[in-house]
C-alpha positions as CSV (number, residue, x, y, z in Angstrom):
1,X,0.0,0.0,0.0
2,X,1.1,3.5,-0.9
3,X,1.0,6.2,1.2
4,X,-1.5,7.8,-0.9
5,X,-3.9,4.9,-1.0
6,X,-3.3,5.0,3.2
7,X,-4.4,9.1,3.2
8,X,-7.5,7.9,0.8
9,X,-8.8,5.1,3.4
10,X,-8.3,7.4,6.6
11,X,-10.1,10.8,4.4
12,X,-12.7,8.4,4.0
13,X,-13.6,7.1,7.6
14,X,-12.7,10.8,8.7
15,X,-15.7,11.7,6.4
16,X,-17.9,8.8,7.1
17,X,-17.9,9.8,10.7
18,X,-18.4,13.1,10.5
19,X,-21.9,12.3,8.4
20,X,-22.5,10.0,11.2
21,X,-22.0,12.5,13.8
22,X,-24.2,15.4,11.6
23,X,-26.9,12.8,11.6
24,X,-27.1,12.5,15.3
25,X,-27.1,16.2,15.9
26,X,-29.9,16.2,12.9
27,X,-32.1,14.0,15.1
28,X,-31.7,15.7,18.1
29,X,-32.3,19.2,16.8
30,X,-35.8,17.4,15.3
31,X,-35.8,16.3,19.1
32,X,-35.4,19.7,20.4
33,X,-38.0,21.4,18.3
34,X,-40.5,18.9,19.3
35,X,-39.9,19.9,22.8
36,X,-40.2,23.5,21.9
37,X,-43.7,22.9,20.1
38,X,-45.0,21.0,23.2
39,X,-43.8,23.6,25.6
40,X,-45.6,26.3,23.2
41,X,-48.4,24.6,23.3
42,X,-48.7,25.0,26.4
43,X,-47.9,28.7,27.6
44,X,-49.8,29.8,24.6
45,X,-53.2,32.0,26.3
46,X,-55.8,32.9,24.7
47,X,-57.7,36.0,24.8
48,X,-60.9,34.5,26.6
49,X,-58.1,33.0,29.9
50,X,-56.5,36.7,30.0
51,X,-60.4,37.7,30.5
52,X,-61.3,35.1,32.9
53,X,-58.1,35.6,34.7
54,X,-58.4,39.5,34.9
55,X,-62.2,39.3,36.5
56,X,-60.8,36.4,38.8
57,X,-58.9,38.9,40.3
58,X,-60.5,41.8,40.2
59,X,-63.7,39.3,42.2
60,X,-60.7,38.9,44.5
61,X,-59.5,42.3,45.3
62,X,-63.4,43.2,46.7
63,X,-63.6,40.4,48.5
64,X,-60.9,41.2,50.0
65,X,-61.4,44.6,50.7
């Protein structure tokens, strides 16, 4: 084997891993943003909760006065 058949072979599995590792960073960005939609989800208020929310407390502050 020649030295530049030895460079070839270790390019390659330098640049076979490095795909694999950009693939598992793919994933778990997809991951990630699946979190981030479910967590959206849920902090999301609609308009009719920051009405309900606002007369809750304003019922509060005159019974408590």
């Amino acid at each position: 084997m020649t030295i530049d058949s030895v460079m070839i072979i270790i390019l390659s599995l330098i640049i076979i891993s490095l795909l694999f590792i950009m693939y598992v960073m793919y994933v778990r960005i997809k991951q990630l943003l699946a979190e981030v939609e479910g967590l959206t989800s849920r902090m999301e208020v609609t308009g009719s909760e920051v009405e309900q929310l606002t007369r809750s407390m304003e019922e509060y502050k005159m019974m408590k006065i």
